[in-house]
C-alpha positions in Angstrom: 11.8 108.9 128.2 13.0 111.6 130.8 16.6 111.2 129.3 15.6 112.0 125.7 13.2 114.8 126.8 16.4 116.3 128.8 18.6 115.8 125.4 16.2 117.6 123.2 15.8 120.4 125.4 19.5 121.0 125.9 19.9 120.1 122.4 17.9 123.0 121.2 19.3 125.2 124.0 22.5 124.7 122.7 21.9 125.0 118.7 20.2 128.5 120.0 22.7 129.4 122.0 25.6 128.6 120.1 24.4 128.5 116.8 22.0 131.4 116.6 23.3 133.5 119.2 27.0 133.3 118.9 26.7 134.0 115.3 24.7 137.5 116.2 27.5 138.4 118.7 30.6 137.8 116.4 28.5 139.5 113.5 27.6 142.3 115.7 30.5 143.3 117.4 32.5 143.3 113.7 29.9 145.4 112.6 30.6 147.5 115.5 34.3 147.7 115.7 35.3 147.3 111.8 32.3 147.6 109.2 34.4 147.8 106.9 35.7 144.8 106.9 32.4 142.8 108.2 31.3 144.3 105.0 33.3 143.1 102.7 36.2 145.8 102.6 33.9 146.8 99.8 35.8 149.8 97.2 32.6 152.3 96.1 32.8 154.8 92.9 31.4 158.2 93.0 28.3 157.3 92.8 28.4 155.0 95.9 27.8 151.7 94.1 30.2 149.0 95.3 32.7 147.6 92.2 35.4 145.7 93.8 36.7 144.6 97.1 39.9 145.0 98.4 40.3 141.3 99.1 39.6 139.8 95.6 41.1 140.7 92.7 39.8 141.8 89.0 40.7 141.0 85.6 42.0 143.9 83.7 43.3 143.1 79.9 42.5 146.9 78.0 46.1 147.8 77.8 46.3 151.4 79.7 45.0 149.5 83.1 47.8 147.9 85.0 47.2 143.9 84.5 46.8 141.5 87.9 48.0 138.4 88.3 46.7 135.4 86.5 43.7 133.6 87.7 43.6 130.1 87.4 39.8 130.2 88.3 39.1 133.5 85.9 38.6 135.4 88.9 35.4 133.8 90.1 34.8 134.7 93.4 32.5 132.1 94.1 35.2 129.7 94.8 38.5 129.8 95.3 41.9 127.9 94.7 43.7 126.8 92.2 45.4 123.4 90.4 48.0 122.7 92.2 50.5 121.6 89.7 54.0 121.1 89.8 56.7 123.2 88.2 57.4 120.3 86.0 53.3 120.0 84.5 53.2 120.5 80.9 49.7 122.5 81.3 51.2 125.1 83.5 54.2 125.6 81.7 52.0 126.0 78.9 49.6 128.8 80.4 52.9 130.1 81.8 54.1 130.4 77.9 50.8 131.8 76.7 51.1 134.5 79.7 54.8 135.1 78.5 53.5 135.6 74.9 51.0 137.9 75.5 53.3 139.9 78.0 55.7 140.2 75.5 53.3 141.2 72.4 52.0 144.1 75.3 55.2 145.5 76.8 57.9 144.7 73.5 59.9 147.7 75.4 60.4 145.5 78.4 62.9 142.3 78.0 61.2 139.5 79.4 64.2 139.3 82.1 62.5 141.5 83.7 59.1 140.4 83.9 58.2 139.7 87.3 56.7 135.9 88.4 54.0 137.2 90.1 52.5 138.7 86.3 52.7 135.1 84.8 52.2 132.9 87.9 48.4 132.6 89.8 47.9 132.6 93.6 47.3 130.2 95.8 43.4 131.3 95.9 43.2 132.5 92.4 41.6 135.8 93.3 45.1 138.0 94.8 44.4 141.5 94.0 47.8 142.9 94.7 50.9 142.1 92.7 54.8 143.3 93.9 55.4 147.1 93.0 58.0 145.9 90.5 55.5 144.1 88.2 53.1 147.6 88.6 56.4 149.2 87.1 57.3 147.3 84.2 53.7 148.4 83.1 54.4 151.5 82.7 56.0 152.3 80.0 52.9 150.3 78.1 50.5 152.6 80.1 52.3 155.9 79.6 52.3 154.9 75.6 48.3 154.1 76.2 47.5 157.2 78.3 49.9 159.6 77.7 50.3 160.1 81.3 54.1 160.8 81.9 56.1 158.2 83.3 57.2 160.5 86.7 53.4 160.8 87.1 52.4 156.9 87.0 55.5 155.8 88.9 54.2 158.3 91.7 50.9 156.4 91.6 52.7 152.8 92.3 53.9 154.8 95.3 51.5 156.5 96.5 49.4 152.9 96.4 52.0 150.6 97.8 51.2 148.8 100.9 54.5 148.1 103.3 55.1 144.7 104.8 52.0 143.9 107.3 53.1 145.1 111.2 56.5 146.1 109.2 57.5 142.7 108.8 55.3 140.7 107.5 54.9 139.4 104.0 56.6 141.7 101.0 54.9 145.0 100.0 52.3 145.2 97.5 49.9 146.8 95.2 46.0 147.0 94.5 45.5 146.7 91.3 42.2 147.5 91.5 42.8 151.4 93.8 45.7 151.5 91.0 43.4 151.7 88.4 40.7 153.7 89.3 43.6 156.5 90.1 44.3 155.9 86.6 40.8 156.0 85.4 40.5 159.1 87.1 43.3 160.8 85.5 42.6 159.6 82.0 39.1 158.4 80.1 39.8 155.1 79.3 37.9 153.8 76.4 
């Protein structure tokens, strides 16, 4: 009976300990070095409500926003992933040829050749919120047309919000679809 008594007691010590305690020190000292990030990385409007993150992306059809990447889970957050089909699978070169079709029936002024994969292919997770610079570019001219914001002034934009390779060489660079918008937004009412 001593044995068991001994096992529940460091048993409970232990699930305290561990998972009580441990919990409130990782949580605390993120909260303490990078709230930002324990937080979220949470993106705020004037107003100070939260409407994004930077770490999951939003779906953006109206034609003057710059478009994401497609989501094979329709950007719901509450789960990630996506199918993991083959190149070969009829029902993702099918959403691939819908995705072509509405590209093209948006931007007729840009040939398809140079429609960049990352506008017509998802993620691994399904929620990316960044897509290459060149696929923010080759919305432009659709934008421009939409906005009336000059060409100069929206390729400055793409700059000004692309992010380089992470520690210079990691990854490729990329841009928030979502910060990229809501420069937009504040440049021109969008209806």
């Amino acid at each position: 009976m001593q044995v068991w008594t001994i096992s529940l007691r460091v048993s409970l010590a232990l699930l305290l300990l561990l998972g009580l305690g441990y919990n409130l020190l990782v949580t605390g000292i993120a909260q303490f070095t990078m709230p930002h990030q324990a937080n979220g990385s949470l993106i705020y409007n004037e107003q100070q409500e939260p409407i994004g993150s930077e770490l999951i992306g939003q779906q953006f059809t109206e034609p003057a926003y710059f478009h994401g990447r497609v989501s094979s889970i329709e950007y719901n957050a509450a789960g990630s992933g996506s199918g993991n089909y083959a190149p070969s699978n009829p029902d993702l070169l099918a959403r691939m040829e819908a995705s072509i079709q509405e590209w093209q029936k948006e931007n007729p002024e840009v040939p398809i050749s140079q429609l960049p994969a990352d506008l017509i292919t998802n993620s691994g997770s399904g929620l990316d919120p960044h897509i290459s610079p060149e696929a923010a570019r080759v919305q432009i001219p659709r934008i421009h047309a939409e906005t009336g914001i000059s060409e100069e002034e929206l390729m400055q934009m793409v700059d000004q919000h692309t992010k380089g390779r992470q520690f210079g060489f990691l990854g490729e660079p990329v841009v928030s679809v979502l910060e990229l918008n809501l420069e937009l937004q504040s440049k021109f009412t969008i209806q």
